[in-house]
Short mmCIF file of the C-alpha atoms (twelve columns), coordinates in Angstrom:
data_MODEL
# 
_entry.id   MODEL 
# 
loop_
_atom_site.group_PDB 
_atom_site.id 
_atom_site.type_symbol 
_atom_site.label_atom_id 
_atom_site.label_alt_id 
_atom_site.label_comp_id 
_atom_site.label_asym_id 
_atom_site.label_seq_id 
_atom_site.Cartn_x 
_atom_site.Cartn_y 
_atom_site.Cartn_z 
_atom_site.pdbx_PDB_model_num 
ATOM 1   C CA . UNK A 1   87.740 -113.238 13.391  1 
ATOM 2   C CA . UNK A 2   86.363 -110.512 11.146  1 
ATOM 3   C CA . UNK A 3   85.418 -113.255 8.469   1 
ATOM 4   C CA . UNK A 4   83.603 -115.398 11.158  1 
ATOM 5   C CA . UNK A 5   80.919 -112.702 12.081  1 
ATOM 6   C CA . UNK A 6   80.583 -112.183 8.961   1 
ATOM 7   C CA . UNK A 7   79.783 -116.156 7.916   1 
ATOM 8   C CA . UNK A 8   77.761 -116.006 11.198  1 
ATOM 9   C CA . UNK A 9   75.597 -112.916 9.853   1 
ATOM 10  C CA . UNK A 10  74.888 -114.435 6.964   1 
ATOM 11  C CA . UNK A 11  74.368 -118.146 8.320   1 
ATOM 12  C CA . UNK A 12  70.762 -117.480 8.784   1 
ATOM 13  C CA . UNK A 13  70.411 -116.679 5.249   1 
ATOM 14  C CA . UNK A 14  70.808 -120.531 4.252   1 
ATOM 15  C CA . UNK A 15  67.619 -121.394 5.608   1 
ATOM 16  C CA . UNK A 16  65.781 -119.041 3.711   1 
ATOM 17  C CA . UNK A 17  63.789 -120.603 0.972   1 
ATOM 18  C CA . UNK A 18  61.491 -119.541 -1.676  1 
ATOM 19  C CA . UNK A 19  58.850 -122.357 -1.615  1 
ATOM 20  C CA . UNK A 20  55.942 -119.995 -1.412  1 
ATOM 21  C CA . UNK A 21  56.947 -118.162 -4.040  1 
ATOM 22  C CA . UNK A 22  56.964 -120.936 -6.404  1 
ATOM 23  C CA . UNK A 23  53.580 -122.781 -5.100  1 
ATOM 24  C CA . UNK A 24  50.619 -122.444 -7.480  1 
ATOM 25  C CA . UNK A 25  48.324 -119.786 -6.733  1 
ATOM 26  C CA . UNK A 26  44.663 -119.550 -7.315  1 
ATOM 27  C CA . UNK A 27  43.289 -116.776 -9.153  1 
ATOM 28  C CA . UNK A 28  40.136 -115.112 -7.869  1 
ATOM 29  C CA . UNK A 29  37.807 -116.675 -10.008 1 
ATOM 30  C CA . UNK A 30  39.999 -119.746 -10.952 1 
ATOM 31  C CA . UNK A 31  38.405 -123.338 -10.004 1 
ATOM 32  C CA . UNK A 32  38.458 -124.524 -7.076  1 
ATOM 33  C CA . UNK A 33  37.363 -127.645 -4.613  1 
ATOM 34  C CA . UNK A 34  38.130 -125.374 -1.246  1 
ATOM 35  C CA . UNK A 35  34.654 -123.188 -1.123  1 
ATOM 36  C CA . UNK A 36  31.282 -123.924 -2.834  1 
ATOM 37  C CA . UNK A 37  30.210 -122.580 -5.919  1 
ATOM 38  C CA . UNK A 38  33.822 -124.146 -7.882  1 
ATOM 39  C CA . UNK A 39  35.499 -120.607 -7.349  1 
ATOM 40  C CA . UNK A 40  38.185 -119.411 -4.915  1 
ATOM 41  C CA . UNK A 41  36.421 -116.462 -4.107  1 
ATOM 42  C CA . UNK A 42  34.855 -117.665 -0.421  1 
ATOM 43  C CA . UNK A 43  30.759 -116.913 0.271   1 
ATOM 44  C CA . UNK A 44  30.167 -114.510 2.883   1 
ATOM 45  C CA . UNK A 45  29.065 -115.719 6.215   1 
ATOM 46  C CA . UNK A 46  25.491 -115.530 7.227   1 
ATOM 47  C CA . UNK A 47  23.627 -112.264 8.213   1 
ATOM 48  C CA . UNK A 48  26.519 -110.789 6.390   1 
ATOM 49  C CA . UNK A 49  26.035 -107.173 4.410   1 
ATOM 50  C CA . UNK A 50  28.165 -106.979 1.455   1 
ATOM 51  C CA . UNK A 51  29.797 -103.310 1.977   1 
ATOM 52  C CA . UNK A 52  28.576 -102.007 -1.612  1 
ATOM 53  C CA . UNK A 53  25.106 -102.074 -0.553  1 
ATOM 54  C CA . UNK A 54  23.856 -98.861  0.561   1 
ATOM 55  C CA . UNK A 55  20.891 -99.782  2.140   1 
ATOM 56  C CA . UNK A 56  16.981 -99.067  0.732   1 
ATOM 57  C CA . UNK A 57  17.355 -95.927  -1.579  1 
ATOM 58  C CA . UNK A 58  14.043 -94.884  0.362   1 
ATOM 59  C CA . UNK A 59  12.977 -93.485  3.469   1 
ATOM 60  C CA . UNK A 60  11.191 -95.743  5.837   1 
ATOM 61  C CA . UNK A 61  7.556  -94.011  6.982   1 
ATOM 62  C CA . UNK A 62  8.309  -90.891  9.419   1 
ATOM 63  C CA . UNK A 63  6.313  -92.004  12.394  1 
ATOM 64  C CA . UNK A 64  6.748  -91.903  16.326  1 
ATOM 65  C CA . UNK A 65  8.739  -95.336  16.870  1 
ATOM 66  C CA . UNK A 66  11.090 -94.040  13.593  1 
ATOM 67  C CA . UNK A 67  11.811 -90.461  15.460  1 
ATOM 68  C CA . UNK A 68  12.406 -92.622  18.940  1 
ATOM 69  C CA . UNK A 69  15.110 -95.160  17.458  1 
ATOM 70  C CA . UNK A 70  16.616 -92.401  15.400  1 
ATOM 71  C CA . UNK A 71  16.675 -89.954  18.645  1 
ATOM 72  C CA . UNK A 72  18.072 -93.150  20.114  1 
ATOM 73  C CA . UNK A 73  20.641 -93.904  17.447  1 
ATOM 74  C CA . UNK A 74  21.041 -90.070  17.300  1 
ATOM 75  C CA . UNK A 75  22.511 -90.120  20.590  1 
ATOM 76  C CA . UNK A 76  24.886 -92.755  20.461  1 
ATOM 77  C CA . UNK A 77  26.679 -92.136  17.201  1 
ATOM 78  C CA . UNK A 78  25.973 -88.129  16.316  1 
ATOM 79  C CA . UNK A 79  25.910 -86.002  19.573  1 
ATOM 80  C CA . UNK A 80  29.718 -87.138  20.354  1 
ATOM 81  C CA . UNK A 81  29.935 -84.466  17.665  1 
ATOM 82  C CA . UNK A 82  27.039 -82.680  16.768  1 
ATOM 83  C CA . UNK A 83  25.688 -82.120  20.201  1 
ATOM 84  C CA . UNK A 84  21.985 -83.577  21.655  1 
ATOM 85  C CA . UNK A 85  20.962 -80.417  20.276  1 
ATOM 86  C CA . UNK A 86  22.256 -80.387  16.916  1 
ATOM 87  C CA . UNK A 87  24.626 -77.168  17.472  1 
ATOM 88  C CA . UNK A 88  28.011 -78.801  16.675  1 
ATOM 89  C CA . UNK A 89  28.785 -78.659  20.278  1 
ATOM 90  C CA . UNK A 90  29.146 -82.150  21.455  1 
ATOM 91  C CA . UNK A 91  31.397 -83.290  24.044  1 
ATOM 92  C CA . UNK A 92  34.531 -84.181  22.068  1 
ATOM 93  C CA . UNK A 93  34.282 -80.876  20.245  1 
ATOM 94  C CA . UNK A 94  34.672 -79.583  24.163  1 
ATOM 95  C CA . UNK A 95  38.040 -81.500  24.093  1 
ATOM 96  C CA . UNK A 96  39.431 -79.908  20.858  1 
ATOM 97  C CA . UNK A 97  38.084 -81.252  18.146  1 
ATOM 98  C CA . UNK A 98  36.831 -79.470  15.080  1 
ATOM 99  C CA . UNK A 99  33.461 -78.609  15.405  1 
ATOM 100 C CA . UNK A 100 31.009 -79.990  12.795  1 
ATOM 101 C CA . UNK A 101 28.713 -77.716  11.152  1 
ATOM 102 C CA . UNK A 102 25.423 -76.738  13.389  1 
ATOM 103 C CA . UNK A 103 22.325 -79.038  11.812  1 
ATOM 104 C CA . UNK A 104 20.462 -75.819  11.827  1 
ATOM 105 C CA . UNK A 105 22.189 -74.037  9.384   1 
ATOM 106 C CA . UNK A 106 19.925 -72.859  6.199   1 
ATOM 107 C CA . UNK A 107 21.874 -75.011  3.761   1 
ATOM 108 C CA . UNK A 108 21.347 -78.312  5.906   1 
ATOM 109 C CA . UNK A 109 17.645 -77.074  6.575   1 
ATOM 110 C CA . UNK A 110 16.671 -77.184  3.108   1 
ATOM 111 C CA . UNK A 111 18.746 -80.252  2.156   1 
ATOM 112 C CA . UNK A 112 16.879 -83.312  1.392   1 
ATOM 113 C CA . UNK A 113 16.569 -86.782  3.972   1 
ATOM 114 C CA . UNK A 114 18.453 -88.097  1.553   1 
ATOM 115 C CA . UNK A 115 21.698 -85.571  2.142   1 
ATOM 116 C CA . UNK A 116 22.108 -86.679  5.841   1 
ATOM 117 C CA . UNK A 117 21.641 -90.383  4.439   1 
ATOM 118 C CA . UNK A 118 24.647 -90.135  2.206   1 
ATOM 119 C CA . UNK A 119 26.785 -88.460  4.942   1 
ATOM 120 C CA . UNK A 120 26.554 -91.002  7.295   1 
ATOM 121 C CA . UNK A 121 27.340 -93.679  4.777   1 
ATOM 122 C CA . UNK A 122 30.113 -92.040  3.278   1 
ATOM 123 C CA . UNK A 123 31.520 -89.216  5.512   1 
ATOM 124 C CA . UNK A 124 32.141 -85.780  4.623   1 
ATOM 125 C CA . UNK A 125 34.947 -83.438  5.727   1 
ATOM 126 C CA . UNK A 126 36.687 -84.934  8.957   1 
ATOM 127 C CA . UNK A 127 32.931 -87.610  9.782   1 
ATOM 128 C CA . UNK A 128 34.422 -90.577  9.012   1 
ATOM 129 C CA . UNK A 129 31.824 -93.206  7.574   1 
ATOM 130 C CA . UNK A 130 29.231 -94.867  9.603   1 
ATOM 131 C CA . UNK A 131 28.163 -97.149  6.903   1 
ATOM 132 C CA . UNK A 132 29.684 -100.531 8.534   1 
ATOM 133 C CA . UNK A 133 28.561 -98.691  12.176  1 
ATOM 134 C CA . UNK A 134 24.973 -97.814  11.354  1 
ATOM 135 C CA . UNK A 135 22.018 -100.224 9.594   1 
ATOM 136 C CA . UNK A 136 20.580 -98.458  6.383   1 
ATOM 137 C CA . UNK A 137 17.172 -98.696  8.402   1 
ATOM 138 C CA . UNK A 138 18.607 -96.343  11.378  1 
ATOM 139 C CA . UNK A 139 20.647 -94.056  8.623   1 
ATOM 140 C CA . UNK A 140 16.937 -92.889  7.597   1 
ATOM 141 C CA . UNK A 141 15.684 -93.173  11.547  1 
ATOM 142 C CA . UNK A 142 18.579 -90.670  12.222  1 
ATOM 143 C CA . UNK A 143 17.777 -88.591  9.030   1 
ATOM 144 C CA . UNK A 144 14.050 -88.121  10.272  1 
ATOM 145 C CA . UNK A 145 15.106 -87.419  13.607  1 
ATOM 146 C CA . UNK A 146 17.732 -84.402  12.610  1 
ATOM 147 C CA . UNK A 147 14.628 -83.299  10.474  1 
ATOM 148 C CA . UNK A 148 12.206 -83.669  13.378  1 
ATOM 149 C CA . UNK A 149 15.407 -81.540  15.591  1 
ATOM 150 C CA . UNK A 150 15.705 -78.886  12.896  1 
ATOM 151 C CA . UNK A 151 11.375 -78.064  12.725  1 
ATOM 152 C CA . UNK A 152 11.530 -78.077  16.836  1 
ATOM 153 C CA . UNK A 153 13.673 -75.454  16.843  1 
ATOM 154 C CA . UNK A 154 11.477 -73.211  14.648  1 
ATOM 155 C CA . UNK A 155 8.618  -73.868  15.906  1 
ATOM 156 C CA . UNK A 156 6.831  -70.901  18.311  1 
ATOM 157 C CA . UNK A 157 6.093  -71.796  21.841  1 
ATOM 158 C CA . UNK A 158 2.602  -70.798  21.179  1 
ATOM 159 C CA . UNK A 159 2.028  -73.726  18.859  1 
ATOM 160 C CA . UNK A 160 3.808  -76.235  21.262  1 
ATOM 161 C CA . UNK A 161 0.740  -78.898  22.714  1 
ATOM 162 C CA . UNK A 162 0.187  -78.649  26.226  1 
ATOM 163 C CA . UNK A 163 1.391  -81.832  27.891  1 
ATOM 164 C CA . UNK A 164 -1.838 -81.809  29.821  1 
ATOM 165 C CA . UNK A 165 -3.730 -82.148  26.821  1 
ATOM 166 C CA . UNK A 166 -2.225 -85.029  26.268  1 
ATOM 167 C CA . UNK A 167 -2.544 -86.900  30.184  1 
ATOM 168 C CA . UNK A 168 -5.411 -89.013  30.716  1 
# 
């Protein structure tokens, strides 16, 4: 009895064969018929962004429809986090996660467009990247925007326009 359970444990074994194992395999740049260009290595779909590319390595022009799609963009994919006003206080920091650093520290006043750029493609600390999340184009709309968040909040109430200047 012992000796049948044991033929009927390893009955299933018998069917087990090592055909892909032995079937010729195509080498990432080896010829081939299946994609075009001769090579196995497959073309990537239209509208496609290879992951490598960062994006333009310069700022678009700062101007009013920038600052409005990066407040926009700002919204959606930094104050979970960082807060709407750049404190570090956003909502899932109110639920226990680590706070990121306030946008109005010194160091991340005086560091370049570029700095807040790089983070959101690549992360830093706990930020996970944003790079397959966030067009190059709005990485620099969001960079302007923190910049245009971090001059508001130095900026004396004195030398604020009246909005009534402004009405027609």
């Amino acid at each position: 009895m012992r000796h049948h359970a044991l033929l009927l444990a390893l009955l299933p074994l018998l069917g087990c064969k090592q055909d892909m194992a032995r079937q010729r395999r195509l080498g990432p740049d080896a010829p081939s018929a299946l994609f075009g260009g001769g090579t196995a290595a497959q073309p990537l779909p239209a509208g496609v962004v290879p992951q490598e590319d960062a994006g333009p390595l310069t700022p678009s022009p700062v101007n009013a429809a920038l600052l409005e799609r990066g407040r926009e963009r700002y919204g959606i994919f930094c104050s979970p986090c960082h807060g709407l006003g750049g404190d570090g206080d956003g909502m899932v920091v109110r639920h226990g996660f680590p706070p990121p650093p306030s946008l109005h520290l010194a160091r991340l006043r005086a560091a370049p467009g570029q700095h807040f750029f790089d983070v959101i493609t690549q992360g830093h600390g706990v930020m996970y990247s944003y790079a397959t999340r966030v067009a190059p184009p709005d990485r620099w709309a969001i960079a302007a925007y923190v910049r245009a968040l971090q001059l508001a909040r130095r900026v004396a109430l004195a030398e604020v326009p009246d909005a009534r200047e402004r009405l027609p």
